[in-house]
BAFI-913165 format. One line per field, with one value per residue: residue number from 0; y, x, z of N, C-alpha, C, O, CB in turn; residue in three letters. Coordinates in steps of 0.001 Angstrom, whole numbers. Glycine has a CB too. Example, Ala and Ser with C-alpha at 12.3 -4.5 7.8 and 13.67 -1.06 7.14 Angstrom:
seq: 0,1 .
n_v: -5690,-2250 .
n_u: 13190,12850 .
n_w: 7800,7080 .
ca_v: -4500,-1060 .
ca_u: 12300,13670 .
ca_w: 7800,7140 .
c_v: -3300,30 .
c_u: 13200,12900 .
c_w: 7800,7870 .
o_v: -3319,1138 .
o_u: 14236,13409 .
o_w: 8465,8039 .
cb_v: -4473,-598 .
cb_u: 11308,14084 .
cb_w: 9046,5725 .
type: ala,ser .
//
This chain:
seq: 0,1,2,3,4,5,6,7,8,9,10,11,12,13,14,15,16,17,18,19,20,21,22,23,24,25,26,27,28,29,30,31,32,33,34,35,36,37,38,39,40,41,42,43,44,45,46,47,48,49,50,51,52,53,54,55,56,57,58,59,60,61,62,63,64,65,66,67,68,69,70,71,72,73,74,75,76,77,78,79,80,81,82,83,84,85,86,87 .
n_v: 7791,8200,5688,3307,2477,963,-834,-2793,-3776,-4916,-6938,-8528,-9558,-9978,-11005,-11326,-12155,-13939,-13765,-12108,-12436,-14586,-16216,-16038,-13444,-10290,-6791,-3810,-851,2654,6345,6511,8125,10971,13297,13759,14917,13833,13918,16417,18106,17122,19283,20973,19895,18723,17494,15760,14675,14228,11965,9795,9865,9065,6712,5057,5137,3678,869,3,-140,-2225,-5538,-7826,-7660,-7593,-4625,-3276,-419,1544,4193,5253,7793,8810,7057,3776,892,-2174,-4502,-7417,-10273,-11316,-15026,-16998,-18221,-21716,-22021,-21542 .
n_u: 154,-2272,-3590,-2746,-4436,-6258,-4517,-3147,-5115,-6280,-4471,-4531,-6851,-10135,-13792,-14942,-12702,-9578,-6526,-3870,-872,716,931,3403,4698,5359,4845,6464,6372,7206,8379,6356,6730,7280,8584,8400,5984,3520,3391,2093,-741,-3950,-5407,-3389,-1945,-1094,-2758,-1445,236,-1787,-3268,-868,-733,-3728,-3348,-1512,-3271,-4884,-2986,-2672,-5094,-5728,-6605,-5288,-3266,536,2434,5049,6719,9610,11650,13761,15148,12827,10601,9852,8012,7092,4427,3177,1341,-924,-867,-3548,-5276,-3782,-1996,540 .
n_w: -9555,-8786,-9225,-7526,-5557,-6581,-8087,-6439,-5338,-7167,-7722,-5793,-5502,-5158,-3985,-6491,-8438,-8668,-6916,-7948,-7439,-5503,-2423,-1707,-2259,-3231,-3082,-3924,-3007,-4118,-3098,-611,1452,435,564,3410,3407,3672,6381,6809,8056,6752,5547,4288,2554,-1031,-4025,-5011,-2739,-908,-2310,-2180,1018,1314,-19,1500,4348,3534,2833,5287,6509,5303,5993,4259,4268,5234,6203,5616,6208,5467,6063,4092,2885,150,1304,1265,846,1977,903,1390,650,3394,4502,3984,6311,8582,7424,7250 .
ca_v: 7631,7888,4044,3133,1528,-7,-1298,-3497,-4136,-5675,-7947,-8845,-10199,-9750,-12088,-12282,-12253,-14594,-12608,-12231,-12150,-15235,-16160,-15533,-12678,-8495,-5615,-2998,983,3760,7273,6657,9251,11597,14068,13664,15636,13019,13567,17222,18149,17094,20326,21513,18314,19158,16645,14469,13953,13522,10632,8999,9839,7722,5098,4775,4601,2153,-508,-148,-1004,-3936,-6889,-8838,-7222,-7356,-3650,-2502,847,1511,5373,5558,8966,9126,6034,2808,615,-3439,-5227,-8968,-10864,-12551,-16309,-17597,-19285,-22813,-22242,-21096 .
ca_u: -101,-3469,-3837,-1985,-4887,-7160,-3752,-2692,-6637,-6451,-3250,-4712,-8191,-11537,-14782,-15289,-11682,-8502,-5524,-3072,-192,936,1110,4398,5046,5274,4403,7621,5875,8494,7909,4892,6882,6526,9795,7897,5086,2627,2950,1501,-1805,-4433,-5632,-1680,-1300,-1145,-3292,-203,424,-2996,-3308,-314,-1821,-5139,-2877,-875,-3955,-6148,-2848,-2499,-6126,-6518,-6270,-5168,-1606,1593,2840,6040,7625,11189,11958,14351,15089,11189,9588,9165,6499,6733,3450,3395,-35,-1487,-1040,-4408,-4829,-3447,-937,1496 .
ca_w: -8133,-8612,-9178,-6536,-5104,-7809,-8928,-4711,-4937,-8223,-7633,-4253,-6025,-5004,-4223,-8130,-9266,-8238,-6871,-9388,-6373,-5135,-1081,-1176,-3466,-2588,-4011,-3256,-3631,-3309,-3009,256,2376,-372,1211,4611,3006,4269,7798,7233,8167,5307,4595,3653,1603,-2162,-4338,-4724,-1468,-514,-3147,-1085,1989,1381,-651,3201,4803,2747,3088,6661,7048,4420,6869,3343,4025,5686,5771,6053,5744,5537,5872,3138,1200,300,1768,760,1426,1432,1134,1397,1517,4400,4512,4477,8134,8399,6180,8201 .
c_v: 7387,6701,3097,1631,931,-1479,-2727,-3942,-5187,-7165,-8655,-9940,-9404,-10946,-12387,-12528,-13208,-13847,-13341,-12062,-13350,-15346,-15584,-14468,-11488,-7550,-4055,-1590,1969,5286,7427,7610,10546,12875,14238,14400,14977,13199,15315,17022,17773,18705,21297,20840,18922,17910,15316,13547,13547,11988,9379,8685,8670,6492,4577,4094,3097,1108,-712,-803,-2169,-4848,-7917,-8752,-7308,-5674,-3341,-1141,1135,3219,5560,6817,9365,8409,5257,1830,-953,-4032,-6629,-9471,-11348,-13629,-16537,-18561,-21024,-23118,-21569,-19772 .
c_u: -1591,-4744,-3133,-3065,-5846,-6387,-3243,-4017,-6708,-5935,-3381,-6183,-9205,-12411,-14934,-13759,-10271,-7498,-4082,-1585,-124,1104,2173,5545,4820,5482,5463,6802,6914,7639,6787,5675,7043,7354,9108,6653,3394,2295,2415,-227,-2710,-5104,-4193,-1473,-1709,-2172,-2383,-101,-825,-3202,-2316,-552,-2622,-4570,-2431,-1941,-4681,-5398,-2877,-3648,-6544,-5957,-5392,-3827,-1109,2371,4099,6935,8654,11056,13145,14240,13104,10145,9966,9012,6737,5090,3735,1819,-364,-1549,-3003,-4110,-5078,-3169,139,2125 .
c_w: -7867,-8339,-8408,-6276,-5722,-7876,-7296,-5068,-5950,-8191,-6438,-4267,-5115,-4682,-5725,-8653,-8511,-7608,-7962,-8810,-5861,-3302,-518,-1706,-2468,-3406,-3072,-3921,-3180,-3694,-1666,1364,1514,620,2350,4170,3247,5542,7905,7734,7022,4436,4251,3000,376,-2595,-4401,-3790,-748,-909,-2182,369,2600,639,1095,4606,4424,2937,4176,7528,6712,5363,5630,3705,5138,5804,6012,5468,6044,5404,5205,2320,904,805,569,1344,785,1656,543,1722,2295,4157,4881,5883,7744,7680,6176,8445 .
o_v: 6631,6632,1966,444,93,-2617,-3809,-5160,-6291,-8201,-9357,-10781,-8363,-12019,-13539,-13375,-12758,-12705,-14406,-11517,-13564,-14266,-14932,-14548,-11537,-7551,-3514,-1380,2042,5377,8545,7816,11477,13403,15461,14457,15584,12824,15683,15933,18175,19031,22478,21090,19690,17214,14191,12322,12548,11040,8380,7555,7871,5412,3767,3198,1980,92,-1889,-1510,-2958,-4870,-8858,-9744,-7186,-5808,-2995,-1059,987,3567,6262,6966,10150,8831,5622,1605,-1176,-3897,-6898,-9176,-12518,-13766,-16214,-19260,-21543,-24095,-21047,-19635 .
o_u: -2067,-5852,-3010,-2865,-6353,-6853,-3023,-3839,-7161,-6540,-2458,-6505,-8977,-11927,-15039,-13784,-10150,-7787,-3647,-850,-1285,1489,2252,6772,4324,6263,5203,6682,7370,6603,6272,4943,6835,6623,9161,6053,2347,1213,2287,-801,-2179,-5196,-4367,-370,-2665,-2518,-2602,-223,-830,-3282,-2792,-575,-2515,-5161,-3114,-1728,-4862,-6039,-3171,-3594,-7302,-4731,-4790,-3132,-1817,3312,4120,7632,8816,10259,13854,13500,12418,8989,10265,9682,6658,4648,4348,1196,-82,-2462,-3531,-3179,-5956,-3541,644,2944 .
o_w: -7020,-7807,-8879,-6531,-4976,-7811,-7841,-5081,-5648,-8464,-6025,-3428,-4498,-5039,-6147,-9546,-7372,-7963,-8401,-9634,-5511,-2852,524,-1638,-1343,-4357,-1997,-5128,-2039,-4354,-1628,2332,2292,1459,2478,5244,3019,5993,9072,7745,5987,3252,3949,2514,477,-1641,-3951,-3768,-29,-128,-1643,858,3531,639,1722,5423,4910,3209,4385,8534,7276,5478,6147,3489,6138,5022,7193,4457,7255,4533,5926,1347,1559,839,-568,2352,-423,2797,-490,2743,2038,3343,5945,6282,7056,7030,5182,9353 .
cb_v: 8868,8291,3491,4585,1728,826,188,-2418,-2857,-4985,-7281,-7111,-12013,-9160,-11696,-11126,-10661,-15228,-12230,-10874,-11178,-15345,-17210,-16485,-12844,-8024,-5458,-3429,1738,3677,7407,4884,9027,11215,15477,14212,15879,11912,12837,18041,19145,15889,21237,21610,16399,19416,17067,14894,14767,14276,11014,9337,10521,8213,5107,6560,5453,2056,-1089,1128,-531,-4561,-7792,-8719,-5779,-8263,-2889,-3365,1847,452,5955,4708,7480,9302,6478,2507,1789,-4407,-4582,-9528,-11396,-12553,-16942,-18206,-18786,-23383,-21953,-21771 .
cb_u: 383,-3532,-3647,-1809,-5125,-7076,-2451,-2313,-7920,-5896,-1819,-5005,-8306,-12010,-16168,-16369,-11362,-8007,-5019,-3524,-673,1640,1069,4829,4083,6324,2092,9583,4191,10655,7530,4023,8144,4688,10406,8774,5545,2965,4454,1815,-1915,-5715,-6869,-366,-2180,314,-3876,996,1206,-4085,-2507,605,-2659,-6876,-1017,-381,-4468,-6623,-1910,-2229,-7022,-5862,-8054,-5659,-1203,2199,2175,6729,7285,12224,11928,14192,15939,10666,7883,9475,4879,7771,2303,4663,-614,-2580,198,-4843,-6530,-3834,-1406,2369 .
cb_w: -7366,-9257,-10377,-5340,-4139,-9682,-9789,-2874,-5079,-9218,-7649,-3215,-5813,-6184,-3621,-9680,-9658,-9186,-4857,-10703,-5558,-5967,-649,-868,-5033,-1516,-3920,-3855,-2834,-4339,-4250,1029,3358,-504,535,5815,1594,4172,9104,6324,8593,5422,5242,4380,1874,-2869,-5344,-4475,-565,-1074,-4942,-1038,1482,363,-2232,3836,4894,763,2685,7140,7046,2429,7546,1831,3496,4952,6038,6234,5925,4080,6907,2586,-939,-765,1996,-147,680,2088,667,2714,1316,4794,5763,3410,9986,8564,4921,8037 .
type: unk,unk,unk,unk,unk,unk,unk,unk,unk,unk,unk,unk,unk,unk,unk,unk,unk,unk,unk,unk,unk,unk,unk,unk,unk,unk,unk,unk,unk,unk,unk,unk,unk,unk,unk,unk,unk,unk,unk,unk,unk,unk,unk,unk,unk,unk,unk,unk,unk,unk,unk,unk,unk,unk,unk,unk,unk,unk,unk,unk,unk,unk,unk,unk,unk,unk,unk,unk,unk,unk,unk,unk,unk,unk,unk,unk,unk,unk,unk,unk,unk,unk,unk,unk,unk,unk,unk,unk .
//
């Protein structure tokens, strides 16, 4: 869990690196409701759930992404990349 987000960051590229994720490709994460254990307070959050936590946050803010969460059993979490603009 810990690499959660190295691992979306990686496949997503960078200024020096390509993304390794196609326009129209998605990255499916399960477990991001984490038995609802996410929506506690952060200082009740175990390290676990913390880790999911700040993974939840960090995609919600990357503008690169699409987010969607499905409340399924423990969560899971589609990300889809952003179309570069004028490209439909």
């Amino acid at each position: 869990k810990e690499s959660q987000i190295a691992y979306v960051d990686a496949l997503l590229g960078t200024e020096r690196t390509p993304p390794l994720i196609s326009d129209a490709g998605m990255i499916v994460v399960d477990n991001t409701l984490w038995y609802s254990r996410v929506l506690l307070p952060a200082a009740r959050q175990d390290a676990t759930t913390a880790t999911i936590s700040d993974f939840n946050a960090h995609v919600l803010r990357d503008s690169r992404l699409h987010v969607t969460m499905l409340p399924v059993r423990d969560g899971l979490t589609i990300l889809q990349p952003r179309r570069p603009s004028g490209r439909g």
